[in-house]
C-alpha atoms as one frame of an Amber mdcrd trajectory, in Angstrom:
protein
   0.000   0.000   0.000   1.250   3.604  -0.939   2.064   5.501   1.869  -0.256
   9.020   1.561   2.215  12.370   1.424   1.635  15.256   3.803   3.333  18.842
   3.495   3.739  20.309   6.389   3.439  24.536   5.685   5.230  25.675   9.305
   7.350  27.154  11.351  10.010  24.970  12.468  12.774  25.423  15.523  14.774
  27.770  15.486  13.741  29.962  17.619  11.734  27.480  19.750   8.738  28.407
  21.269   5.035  26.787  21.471   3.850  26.957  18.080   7.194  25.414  16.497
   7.853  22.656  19.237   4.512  21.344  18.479   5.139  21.216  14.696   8.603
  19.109  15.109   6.998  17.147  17.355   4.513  16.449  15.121   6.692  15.894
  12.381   9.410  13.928  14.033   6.657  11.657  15.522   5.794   7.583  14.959
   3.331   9.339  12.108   6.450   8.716  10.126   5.707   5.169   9.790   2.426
   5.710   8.244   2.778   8.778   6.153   5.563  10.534   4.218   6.431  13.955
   5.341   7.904  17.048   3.876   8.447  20.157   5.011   8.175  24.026   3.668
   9.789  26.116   6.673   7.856  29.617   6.584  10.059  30.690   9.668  11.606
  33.324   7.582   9.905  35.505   5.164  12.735  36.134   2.996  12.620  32.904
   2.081   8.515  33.364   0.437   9.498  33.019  -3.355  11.595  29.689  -2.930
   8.838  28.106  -0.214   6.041  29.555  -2.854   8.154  27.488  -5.875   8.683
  24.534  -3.544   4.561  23.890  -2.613   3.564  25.147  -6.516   5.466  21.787
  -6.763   4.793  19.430  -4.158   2.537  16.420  -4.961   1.756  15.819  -1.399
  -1.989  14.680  -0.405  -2.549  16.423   2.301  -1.198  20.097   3.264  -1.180
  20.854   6.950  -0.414  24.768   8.022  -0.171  26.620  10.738  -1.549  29.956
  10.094  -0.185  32.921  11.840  -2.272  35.602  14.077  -0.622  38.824  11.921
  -1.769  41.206   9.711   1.677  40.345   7.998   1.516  36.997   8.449  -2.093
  36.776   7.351  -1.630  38.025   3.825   1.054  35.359   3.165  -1.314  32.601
   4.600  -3.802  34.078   2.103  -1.373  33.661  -0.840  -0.413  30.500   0.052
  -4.286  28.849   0.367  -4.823  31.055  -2.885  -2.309  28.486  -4.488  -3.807
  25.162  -2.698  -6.971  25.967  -3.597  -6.452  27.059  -7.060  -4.760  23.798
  -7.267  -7.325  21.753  -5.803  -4.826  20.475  -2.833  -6.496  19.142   0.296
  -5.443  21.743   3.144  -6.492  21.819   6.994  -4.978  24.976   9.142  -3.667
  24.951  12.408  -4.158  27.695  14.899  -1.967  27.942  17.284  -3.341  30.492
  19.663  -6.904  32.153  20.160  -6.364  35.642  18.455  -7.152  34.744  14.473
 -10.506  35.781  14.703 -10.122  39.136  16.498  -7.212  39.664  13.851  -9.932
  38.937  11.148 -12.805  40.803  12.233 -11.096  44.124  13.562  -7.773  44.689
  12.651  -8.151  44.057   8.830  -9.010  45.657   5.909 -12.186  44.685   4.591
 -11.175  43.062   1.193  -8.244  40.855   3.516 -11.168  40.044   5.687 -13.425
  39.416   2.893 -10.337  36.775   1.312 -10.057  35.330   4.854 -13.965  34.052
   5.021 -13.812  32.762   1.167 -10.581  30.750   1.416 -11.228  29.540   4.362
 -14.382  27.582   3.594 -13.037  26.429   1.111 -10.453  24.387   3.057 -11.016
  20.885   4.457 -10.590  21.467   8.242  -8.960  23.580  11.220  -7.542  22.751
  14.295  -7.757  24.428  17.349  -6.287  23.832  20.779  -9.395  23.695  23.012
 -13.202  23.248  22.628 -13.782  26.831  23.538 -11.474  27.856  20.147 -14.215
  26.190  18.467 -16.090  29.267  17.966 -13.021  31.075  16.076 -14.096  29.450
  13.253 -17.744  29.879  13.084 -19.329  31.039   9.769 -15.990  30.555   8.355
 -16.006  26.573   7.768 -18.821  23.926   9.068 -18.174  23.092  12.628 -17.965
  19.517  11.876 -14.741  20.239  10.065 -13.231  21.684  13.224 -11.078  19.722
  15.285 -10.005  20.205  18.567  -6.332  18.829  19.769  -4.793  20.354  22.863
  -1.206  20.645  22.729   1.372  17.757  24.727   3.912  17.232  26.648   6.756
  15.361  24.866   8.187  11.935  26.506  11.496  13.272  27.077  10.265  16.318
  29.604   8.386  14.263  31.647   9.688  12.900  34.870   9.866   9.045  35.014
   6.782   7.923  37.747  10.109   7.224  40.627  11.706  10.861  40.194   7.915
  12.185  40.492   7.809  10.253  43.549  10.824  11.095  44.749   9.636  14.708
  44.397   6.484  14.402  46.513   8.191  12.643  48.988  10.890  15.669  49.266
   8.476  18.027  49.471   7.513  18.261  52.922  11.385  18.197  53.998  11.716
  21.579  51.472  12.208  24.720  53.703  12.418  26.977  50.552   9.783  26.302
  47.799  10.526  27.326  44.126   8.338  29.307  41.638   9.196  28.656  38.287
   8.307  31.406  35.324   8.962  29.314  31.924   7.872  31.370  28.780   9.159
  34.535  26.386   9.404  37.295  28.649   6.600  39.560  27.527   5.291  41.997
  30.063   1.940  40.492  29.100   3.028  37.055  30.022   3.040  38.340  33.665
   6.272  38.203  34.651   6.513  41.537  36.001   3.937  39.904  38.612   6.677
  37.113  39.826   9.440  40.270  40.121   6.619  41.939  42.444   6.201  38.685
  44.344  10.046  38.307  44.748   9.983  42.075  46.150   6.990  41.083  48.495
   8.776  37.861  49.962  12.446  39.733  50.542  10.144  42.621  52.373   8.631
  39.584  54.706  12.066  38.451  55.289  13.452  41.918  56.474  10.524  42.010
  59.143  11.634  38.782  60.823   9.072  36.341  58.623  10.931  33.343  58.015
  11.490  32.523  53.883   9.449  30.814  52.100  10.351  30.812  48.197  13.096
  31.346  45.534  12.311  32.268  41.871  13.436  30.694  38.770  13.014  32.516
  35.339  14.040  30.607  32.310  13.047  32.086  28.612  14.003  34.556  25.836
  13.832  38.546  25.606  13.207  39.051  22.268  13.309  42.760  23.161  16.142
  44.861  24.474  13.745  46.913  26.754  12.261  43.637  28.430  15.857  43.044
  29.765  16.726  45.934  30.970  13.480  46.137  33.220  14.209  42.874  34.246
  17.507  43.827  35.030  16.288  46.814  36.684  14.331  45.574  38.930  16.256
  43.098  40.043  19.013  45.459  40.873  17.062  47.978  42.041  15.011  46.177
  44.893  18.092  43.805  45.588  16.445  40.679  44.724  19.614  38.884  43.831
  19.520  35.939  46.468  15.820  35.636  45.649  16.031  35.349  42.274  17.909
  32.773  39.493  17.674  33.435  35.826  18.321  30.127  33.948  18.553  31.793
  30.277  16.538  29.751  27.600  16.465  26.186  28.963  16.178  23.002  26.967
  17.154  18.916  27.436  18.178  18.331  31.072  18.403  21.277  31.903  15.191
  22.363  31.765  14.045  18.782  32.836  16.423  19.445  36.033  14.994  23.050
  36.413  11.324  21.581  36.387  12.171  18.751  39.020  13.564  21.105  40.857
  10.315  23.616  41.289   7.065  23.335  43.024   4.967  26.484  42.101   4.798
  26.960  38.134   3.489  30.635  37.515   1.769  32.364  34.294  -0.126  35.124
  35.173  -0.923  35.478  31.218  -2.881  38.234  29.464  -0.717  37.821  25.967
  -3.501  38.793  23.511  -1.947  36.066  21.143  -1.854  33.231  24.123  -3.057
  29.654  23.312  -3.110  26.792  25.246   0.616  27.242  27.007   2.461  24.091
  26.419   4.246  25.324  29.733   1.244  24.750  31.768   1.117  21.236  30.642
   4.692  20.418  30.838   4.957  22.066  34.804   1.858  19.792  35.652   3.091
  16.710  34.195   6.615  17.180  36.606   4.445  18.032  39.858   3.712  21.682
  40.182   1.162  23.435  41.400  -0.113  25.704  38.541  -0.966  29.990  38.878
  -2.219  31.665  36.254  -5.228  33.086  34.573  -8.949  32.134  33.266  -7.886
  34.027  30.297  -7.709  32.040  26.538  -7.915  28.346  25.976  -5.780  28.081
  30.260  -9.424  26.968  31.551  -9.893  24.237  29.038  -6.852  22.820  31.064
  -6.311  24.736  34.425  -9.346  24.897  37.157  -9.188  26.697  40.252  -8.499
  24.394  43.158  -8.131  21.216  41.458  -4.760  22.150  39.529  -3.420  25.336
  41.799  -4.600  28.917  41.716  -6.708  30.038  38.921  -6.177  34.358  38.633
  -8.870  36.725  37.977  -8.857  40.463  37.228  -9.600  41.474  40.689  -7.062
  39.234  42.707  -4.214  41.207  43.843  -0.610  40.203  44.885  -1.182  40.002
  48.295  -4.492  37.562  47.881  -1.953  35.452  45.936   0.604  35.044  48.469
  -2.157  34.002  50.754  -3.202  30.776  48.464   0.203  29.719  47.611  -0.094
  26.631  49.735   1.024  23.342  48.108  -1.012  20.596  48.649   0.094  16.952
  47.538  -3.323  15.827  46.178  -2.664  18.813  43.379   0.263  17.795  42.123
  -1.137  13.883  41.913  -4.092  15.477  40.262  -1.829  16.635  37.813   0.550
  14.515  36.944  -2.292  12.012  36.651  -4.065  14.352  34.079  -1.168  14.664
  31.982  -0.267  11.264  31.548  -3.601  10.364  30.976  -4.553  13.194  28.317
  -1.431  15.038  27.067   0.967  12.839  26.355   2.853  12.700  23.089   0.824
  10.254  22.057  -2.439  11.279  22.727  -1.472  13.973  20.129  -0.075  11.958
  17.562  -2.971   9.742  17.848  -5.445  12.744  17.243  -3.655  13.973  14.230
  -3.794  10.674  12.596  -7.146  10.117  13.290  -7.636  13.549  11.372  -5.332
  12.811   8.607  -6.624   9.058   7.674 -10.154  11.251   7.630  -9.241  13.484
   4.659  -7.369  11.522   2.991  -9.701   9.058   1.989
């Protein structure tokens, strides 16, 4: 039997972040076995005319692409469906994120918008991350044609089921917990919350309170001005023996850095988030999870059953007051992980998609 061919339209690591971890795992994945894959890296747009030449002549089956959530971005995407579909290539989308829609509706120009509905239903499916991205997609393409697959946590992150025990045996002995910020550092990601925490906790220790936590930051400025109020503030308030930055983490090391922290913290109101991978990968390696009911997090993250769930009118010091770790969280979590998120539980979705349009 012919093996079916698949194109996979993405962006690929380098730089790693959510979007292009998923695709390689994807790509790299068992799926292999059953279908041939090639790739057209749209990473960098310089590189349009010779990815345009390369899927004008592709003879793949199936194209799968992950759209992007700019007005840039956007009107390549459109060029690039132009083509499949003037071609008559099967193509599903990928969103990666829960902004497309906003983008669409209010930030575009009304013949772009216009180009966005008609391509679109013309396609044969989209993925989204969580049931309540669903509605992204409405009036765009029938809803049976939307299919939901929450991101994973790949195999070689996870703790083994000893260390993880190991862990929540250690954790009453632990004088000092750590909370763990994992993620780009975008003001918007809420890390300026953590630095205000640190601040909070050395001001507890002056008065004679005894300590209680050290934070870990691990990620990549893309911006000059991000590090240098990082920086800032650090140096300013004297946070130094409160406070480890890690740089951009990967392999062991960031498997280390995860086993090593108890609180995971993403106080998110990125207008682009998703479904953080981050969040999934900190509750697979027992942490208690903080962050906010704000894109696809609740799909994954409910308050009291995986940590502390923030809403607009919390405040820092309410925060500090719930940070209690209990045990029967972190079991909660790890459990719901391994039984939902797991690299193969996504592997397993996407061929159960693929094998569907390409009969």
């Amino acid at each position: 039997m012919n093996k079916k061919k698949i194109c996979f339209i993405a962006q690929f690591p380098p730089p790693i972040h959510g979007l292009s971890k998923a695709v390689e795992t994807l790509f790299k994945s068992e799926l292999q076995k059953e279908f041939i894959f090639e790739k057209v890296d749209i990473t960098k747009n310089k590189n349009i005319i010779k990815n345009l030449i390369t899927i004008l002549n592709s003879n793949a089956d199936l194209f799968y692409f992950t759209i992007s959530q700019t007005r840039g971005g956007n009107l390549r995407d459109l060029i690039i469906l132009k083509i499949l579909v003037k071609l008559h290539k099967k193509c599903i989308i990928h969103l990666h994120g829960g902004f497309f829609r906003n983008l669409v509706d209010n930030y575009l120009p009304s013949w772009q918008r216009n180009a966005n509905y008609e391509i679109i239903s013309k396609l044969q499916g989209a993925v989204v991350l969580s049931e309540s991205f669903k509605k992204i997609f409405q009036g765009m393409i029938n809803d049976k044609d939307v299919f939901v697959v929450p991101n994973c946590v790949d195999d070689d992150v996870l703790l083994s089921k000893v260390e993880f025990e190991e862990k929540l045996a250690g954790l009453k002995r632990k004088d000092i917990k750590h909370i763990l910020f994992l993620s780009n550092f975008i003001k918007a990601k809420g890390y300026p919350v953590i630095l205000e925490l640190a601040k909070l906790e050395k001001e507890r220790v002056i008065k004679g309170e005894k300590r209680r936590y050290h934070f870990d930051f691990a990620g990549k400025f893309f911006e000059k001005n991000e590090k240098q109020f990082f920086e800032n503030y650090v140096s300013k308030n004297k946070l130094q023996p409160y406070i480890t930055y890690h740089g951009i983490v990967g392999g062991e090391k960031k498997k280390n850095l995860m086993k090593n922290c108890d609180i995971f913290m993403l106080p998110t109101r990125y207008i682009k988030e998703g479904q953080p991978i981050s969040i999934l990968e900190a509750m697979g390696n027992g942490m208690m999870i903080v962050t906010t009911d704000h894109a696809g997090i609740p799909d994954i993250v409910k308050d009291g059953e995986n940590g502390v769930v923030l809403r607009k009118r919390n405040n820092i010091i309410e925060l500090f007051d719930k940070l209690e770790i209990m045990p029967n969280i972190l079991i909660n979590n790890r459990y719901k992980v391994c039984a939902h998120y797991k690299e193969k539980n996504y592997c397993d979705n996407f061929r159960i998609i693929f094998r569907r349009l390409l009969k």
